[in-house]
N, C-alpha and C positions, 0 to 999 in steps of 0.2 A: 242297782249297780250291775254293771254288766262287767265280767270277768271272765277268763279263760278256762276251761279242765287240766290244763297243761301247763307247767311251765315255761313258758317259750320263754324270749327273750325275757332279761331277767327287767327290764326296766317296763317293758309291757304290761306286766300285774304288780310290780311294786309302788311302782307310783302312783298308779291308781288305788290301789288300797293303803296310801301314805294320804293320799291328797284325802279319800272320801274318811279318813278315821280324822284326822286334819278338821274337816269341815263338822263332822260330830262333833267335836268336842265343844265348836266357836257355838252348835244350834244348843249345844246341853243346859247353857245359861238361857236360852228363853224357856219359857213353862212350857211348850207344846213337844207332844209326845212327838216323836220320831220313828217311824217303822221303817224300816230296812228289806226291801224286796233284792233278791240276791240271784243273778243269770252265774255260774260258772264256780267250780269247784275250790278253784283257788279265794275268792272272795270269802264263800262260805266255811272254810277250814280256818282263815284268818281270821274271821270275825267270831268265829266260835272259839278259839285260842283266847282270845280276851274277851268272851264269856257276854260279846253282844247279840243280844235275841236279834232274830231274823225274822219279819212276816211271814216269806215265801221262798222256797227255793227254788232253782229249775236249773238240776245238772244238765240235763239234756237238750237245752238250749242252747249252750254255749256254743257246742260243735256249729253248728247252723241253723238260725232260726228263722223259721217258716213263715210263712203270707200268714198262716193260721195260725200259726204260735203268737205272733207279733197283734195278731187280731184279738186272739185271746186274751192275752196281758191289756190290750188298750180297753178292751171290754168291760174286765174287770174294775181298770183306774176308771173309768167311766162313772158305774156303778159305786163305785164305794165314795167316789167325788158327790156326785148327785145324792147321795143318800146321808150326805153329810159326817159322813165315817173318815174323812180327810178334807181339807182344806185347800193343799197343792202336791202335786206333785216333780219330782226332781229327775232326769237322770243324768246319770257317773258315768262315762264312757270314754276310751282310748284312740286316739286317731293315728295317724302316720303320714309322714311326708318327710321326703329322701333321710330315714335310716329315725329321723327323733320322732320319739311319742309323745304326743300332748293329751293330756287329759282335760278333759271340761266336763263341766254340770250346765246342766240347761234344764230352765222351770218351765215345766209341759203345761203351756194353755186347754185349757178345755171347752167347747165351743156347744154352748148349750142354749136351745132357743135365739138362734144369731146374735148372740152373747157371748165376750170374752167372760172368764168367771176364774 
């Protein structure tokens, strides 16, 4: 989930961390674990308040994240995808258009041997 360091606007990190606690709850009924990779301050203080483990942090992504930051992260879901350590992965992210934010989740295809998977 991608999240702020800052409180900005107040509907910018609440609804996103409304909608992604939201969507925990609906995956806690199937049996498959759920790890929680967490970009931005506010995310990770809220999910820590109600005591949900987090994989990964990365405060210092939030501010701006790099060609290589971004390369990093993909590197990893790569990695732990291919090595059977996960299954799918999600991301939780905020958009904007004239003044409202819209949150979505999107299941990140992974392209392995000219294969969707």
């Amino acid at each position: 989930m991608y999240s702020s360091n800052r409180g900005l606007c107040a509907g910018f990190n609440s609804n996103l961390l409304r909608f992604t606690e939201t969507w925990l709850h609906k995956k806690e009924t199937s049996k498959k674990q759920i790890n929680l990779h967490m970009i931005g301050r506010k995310g990770r203080d809220f999910f820590k308040a109600r005591k949900i483990d987090l994989k990964n942090v990365h405060l210092d992504y939030a501010e701006c994240l790099t060609m290589n930051q971004a390369t990093e992260l993909a590197e990893k879901a790569i990695t732990d995808f291919l090595s059977g350590d996960i299954d799918s992965y999600y991301i939780i992210y905020n958009t904007q258009s004239c003044g409202v934010y819209t949150v979505s989740r999107k299941r990140i295809k992974i392209y392995h041997g000219g294969h969707i998977r």
